[in-house]
C-alpha positions in Angstrom: 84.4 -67.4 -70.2 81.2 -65.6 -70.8 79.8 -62.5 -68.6 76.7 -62.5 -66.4 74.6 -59.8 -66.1 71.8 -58.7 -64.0 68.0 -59.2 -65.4 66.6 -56.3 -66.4 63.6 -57.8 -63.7 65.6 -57.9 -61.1 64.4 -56.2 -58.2 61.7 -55.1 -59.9 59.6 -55.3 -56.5 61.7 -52.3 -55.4 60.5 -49.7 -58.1 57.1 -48.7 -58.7 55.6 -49.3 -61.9 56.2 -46.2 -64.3 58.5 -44.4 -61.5 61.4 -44.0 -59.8 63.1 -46.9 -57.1 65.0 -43.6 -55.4 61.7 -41.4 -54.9 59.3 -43.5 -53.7 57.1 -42.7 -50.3 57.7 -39.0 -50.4 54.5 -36.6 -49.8 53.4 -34.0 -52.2 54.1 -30.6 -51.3 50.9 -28.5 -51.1 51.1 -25.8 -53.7 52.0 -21.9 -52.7 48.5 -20.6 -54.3 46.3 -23.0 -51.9 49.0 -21.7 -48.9 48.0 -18.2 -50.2 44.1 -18.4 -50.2 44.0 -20.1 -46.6 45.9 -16.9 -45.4 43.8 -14.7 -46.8 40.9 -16.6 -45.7 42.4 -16.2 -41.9 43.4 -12.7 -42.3 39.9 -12.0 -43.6 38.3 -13.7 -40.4 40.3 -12.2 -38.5 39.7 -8.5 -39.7 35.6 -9.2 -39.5 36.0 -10.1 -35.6 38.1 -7.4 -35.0 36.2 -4.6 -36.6 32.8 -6.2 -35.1 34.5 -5.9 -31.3 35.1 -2.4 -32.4 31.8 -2.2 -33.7 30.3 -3.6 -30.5 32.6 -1.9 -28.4 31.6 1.8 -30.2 27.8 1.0 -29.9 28.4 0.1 -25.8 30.2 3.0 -25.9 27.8 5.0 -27.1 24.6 3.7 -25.1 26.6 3.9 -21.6 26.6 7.8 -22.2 22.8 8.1 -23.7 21.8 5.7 -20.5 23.8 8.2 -18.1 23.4 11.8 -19.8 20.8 13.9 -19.2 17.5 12.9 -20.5 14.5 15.0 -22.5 12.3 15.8 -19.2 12.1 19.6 -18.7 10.2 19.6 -15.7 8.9 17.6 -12.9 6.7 15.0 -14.5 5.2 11.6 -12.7 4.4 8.1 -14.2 2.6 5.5 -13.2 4.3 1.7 -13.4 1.2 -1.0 -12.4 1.5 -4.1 -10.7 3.2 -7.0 -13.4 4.5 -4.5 -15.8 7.1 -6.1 -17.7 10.4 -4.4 -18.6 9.7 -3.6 -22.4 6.0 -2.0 -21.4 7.8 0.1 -19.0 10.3 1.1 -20.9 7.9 2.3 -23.9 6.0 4.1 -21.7 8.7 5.9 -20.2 9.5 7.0 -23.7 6.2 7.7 -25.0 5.9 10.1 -21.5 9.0 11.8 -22.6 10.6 10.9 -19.3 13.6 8.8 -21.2 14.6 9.4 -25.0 15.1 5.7 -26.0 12.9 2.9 -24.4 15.7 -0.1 -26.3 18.9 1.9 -24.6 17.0 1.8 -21.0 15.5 -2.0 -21.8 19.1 -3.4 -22.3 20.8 -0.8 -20.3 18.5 -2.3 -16.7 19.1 -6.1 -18.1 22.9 -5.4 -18.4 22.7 -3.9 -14.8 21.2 -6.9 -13.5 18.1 -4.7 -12.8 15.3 -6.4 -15.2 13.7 -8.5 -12.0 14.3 -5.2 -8.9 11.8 -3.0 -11.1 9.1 -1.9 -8.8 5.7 -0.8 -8.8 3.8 2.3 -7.8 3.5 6.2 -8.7 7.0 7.8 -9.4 7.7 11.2 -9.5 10.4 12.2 -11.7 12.9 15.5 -11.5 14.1 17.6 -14.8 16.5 15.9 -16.7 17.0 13.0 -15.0 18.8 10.0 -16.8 18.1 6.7 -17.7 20.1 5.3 -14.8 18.4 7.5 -12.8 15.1 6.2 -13.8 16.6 2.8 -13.1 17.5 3.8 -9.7 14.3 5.1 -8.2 12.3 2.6 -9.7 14.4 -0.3 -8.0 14.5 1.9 -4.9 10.4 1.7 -4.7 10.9 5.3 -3.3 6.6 5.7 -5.2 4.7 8.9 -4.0 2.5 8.0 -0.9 -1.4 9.2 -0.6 -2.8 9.5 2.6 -6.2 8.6 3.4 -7.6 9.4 7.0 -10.4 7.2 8.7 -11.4 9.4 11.6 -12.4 7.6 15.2 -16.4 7.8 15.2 -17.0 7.2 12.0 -19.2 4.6 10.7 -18.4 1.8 8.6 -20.4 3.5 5.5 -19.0 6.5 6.6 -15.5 5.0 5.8 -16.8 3.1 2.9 -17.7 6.3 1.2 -14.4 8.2 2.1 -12.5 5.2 0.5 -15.2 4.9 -2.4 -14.1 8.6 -3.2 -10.6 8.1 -2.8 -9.4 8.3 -6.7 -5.8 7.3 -6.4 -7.6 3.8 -5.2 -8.6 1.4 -7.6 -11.4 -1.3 -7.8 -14.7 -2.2 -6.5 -15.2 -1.8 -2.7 -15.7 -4.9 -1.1 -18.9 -5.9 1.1 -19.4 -3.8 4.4 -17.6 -5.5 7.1 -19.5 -5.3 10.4 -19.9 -1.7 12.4 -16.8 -0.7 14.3 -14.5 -3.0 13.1 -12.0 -1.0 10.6 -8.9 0.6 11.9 -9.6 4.3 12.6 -5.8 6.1 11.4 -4.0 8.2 8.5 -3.1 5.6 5.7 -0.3 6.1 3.2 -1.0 4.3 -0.1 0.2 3.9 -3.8 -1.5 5.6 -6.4 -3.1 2.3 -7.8 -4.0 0.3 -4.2 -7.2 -1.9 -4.5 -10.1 -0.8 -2.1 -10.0 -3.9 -1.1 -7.1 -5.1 -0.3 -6.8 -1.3 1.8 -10.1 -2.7 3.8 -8.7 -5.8 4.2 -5.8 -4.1 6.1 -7.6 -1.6 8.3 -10.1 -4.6 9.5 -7.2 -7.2 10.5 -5.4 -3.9 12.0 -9.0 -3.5 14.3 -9.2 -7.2 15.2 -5.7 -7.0 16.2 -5.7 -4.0 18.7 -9.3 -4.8 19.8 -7.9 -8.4 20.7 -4.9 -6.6 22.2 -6.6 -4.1 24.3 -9.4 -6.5 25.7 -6.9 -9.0 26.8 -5.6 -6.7 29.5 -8.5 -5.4 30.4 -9.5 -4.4 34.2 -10.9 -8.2 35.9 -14.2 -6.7 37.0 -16.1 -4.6 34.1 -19.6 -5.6 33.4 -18.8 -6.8 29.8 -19.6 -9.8 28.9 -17.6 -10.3 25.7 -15.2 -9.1 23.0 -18.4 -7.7 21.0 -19.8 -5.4 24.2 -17.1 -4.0 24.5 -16.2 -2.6 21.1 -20.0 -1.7 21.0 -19.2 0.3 24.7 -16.2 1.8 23.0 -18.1 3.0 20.2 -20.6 4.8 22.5 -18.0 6.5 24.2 -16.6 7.7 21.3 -19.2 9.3 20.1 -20.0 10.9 23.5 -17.0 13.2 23.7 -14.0 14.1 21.1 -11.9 15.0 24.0 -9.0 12.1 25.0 -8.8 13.1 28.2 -12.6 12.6 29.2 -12.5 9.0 27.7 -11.7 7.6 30.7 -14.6 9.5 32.9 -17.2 8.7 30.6 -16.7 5.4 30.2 -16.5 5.2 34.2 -20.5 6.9 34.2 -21.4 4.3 31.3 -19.7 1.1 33.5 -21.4 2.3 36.7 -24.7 2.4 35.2 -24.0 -1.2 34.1 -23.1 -2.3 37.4 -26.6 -0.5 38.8 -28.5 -1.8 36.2 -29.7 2.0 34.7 -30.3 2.6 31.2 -27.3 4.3 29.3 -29.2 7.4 28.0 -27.3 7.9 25.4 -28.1 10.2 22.6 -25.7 8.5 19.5 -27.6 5.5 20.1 -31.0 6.1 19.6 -29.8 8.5 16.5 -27.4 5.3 14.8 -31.1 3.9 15.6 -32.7 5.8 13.3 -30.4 6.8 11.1 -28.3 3.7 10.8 -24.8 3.6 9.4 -25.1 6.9 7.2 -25.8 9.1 10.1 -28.0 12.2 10.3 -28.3 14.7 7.6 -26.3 17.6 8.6 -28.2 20.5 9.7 -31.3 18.1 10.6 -32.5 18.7 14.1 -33.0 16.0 17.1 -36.6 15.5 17.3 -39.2 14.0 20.2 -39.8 11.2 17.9 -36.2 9.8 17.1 -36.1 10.0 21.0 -38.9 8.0 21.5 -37.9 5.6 18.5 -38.7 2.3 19.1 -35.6 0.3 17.9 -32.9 -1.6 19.8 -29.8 0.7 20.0 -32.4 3.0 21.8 -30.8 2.8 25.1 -33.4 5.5 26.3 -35.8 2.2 26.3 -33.7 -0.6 26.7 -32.0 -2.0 29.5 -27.8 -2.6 29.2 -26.1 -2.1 26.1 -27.5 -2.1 22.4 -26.7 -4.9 19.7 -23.8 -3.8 18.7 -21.4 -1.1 17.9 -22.7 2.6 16.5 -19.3 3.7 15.0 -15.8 3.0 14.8 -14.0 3.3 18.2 -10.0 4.6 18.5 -7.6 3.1 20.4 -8.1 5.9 23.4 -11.7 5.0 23.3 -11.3 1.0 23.6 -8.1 1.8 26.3 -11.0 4.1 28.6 -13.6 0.8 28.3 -11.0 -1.3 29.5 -9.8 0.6 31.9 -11.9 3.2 32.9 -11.7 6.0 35.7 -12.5 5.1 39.2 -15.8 7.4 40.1 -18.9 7.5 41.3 -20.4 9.5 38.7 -23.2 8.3 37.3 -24.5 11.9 35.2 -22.5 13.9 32.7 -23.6 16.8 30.5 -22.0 19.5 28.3 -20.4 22.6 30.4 -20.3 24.6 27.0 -16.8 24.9 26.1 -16.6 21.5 24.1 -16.0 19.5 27.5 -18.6 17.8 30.3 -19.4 18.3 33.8 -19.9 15.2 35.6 -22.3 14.7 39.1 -23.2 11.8 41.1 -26.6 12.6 41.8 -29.8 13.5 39.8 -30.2 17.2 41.5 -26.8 18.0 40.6 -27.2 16.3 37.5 -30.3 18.9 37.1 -28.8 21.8 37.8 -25.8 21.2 35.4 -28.1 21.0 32.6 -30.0 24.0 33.3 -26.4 25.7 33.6 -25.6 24.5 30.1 -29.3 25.4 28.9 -29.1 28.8 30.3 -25.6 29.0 28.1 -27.1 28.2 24.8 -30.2 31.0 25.1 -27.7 33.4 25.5 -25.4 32.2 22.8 -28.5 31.6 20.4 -29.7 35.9 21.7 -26.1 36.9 21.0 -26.2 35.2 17.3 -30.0 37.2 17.1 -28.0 40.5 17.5 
């Protein structure tokens, strides 16, 4: 009885060719030196971002206490920041003025305060020592030095033009004369830097404003016909007296002369006249002719009021037009002493002039002595 045997193919489709049946589908294990260089690789990494956090941490460090320690001023010093400065320009010029020590510290120091946009403009002035967050701090504040520029009542318009010409913490041209009497007599605080014009532009809406204020609650029965008479009534009365309280009896003389239909007589006019907008030269005396000049503010010759306003009127002077004091006074000349006597009547009228003449000879003998 013979012996079978297994083929030596049998199951051959459960070995793989050249290997091993028992091994087969088992993964190759990575080898330890690969494991090794990926750790290091991580650990390597791993050391760069922590040293660069300490890096970056040490260099944050380090500019928080240059932008908070005292900076390099040594005395009171001011600079100047115009209008659309950006951040970088400031900052260099801060440096380059000695104010800070480090215009990069104080650029990223304001960004990283959220401060890069509140920067204002304007004319700072700066204390000893101050620090680059203090520099931050008054510039966001806008807390700028403030010029003042005063526009007296009486004035003319060229008057005013040259006092803001002259004005050198203003900058730019001056704009075109706006008409007599209609910029905002009053003390103006500005920035070093403040175009002429756009400081013109404010005193003449200011004018319109009040004028437009004051005539709409005017007194029902002045003899005014419009808006324009009476800020050329108020300009004559303020150049008739410089005292507040008499506003209101001179305009009452000027308003009953209206109503009668007699000439003003007044002296600014017929010099404005003949002297326009820049006045009379100081020191020049009134002569026979510019009283008898033949122009229309000369309200020596002409009837009513003249064309328009001789000067700048104030807010007491428009407030006596519009409601002026209830007389019959129709006269008023100086009494000496800076003020005026008033009179109803031409004889007393008269004799208060001679009064006031007889005053200046003996002022005029006493200055001979």
């Amino acid at each position: 009885m013979s012996k079978e045997y297994p083929s030596d193919t049998a199951n051959n489709g459960d070995r793989e060719p050249g290997g091993r049946g028992g091994r087969a589908g088992k993964p190759k294990r990575r080898s330890r030196a690969a494991r090794s260089q990926i750790v290091i690789f991580l650990n390597l990494c791993l050391s760069l971002a922590f040293f660069g956090v300490l890096t970056i941490g040490a260099i944050l460090y380090w500019g928080k206490g240059e932008f908070e320690e005292p900076g390099p001023l040594r005395q009171e010093a001011t600079y100047v920041v115009p209008r659309s400065t950006s951040l970088g320009a400031i900052a260099e010029g801060l440096e380059r003025n000695g104010i800070i020590s480090n215009g990069g510290i104080f650029n990223y120091g304001v960004r990283l305060a959220g401060a890069a946009g509140d920067l204002k403009a304007g004319e700072f002035l700066f204390p000893p020592g101050v620090s680059m967050r203090g520099v931050m701090e008054k510039l966001r504040s806008g807390n700028s030095i403030q010029h003042s520029i005063t526009i007296p009542e009486g004035l003319t318009v060229h008057r005013a033009y040259e006092r803001i010409a002259e004005a050198d913490v203003l900058a730019g041209p001056m704009p075109g004369e706006v008409p007599e009497g209609m910029l905002r007599a009053e003390t103006y605080l500005v920035q070093r830097g403040m175009q002429r014009s756009a400081l013109v532009e404010r005193m003449r809406k200011e004018q319109e404003a009040m004028v437009q204020e004051i005539w709409e609650g005017r007194d029902e029965d002045l003899p005014i016909e419009d808006i324009g008479q009476f800020v050329t009534l108020a300009s004559i009365v303020e150049r008739e007296t410089g005292i507040a309280s008499e506003r209101p009896h001179v305009a009452s003389v000027f308003v009953n002369r209206l109503r009668k239909g007699m000439r003003l007589q007044s002296d600014p006019t017929f010099l404005y006249g003949v002297y326009g907008g820049a006045g009379k030269p100081s020191g020049a005396p009134v002569t026979q002719s510019d009283i008898d000049s033949d122009t229309p503010y000369n309200t020596y010759r002409i009837k009513g009021l003249p064309p328009g306003p001789i000067a700048i009127p104030g807010r007491a002077a428009l407030e006596a037009v519009a409601h002026p004091l209830d007389t019959d006074d129709l006269y008023f000349v100086a009494d000496g002493t800076g003020g005026h006597v008033f009179s109803k009547t031409l004889d007393e009228h008269n004799r208060n002039v001679q009064k006031y003449r007889q005053i200046e000879r003996e002022r005029r003998a006493q200055a001979q002595e």
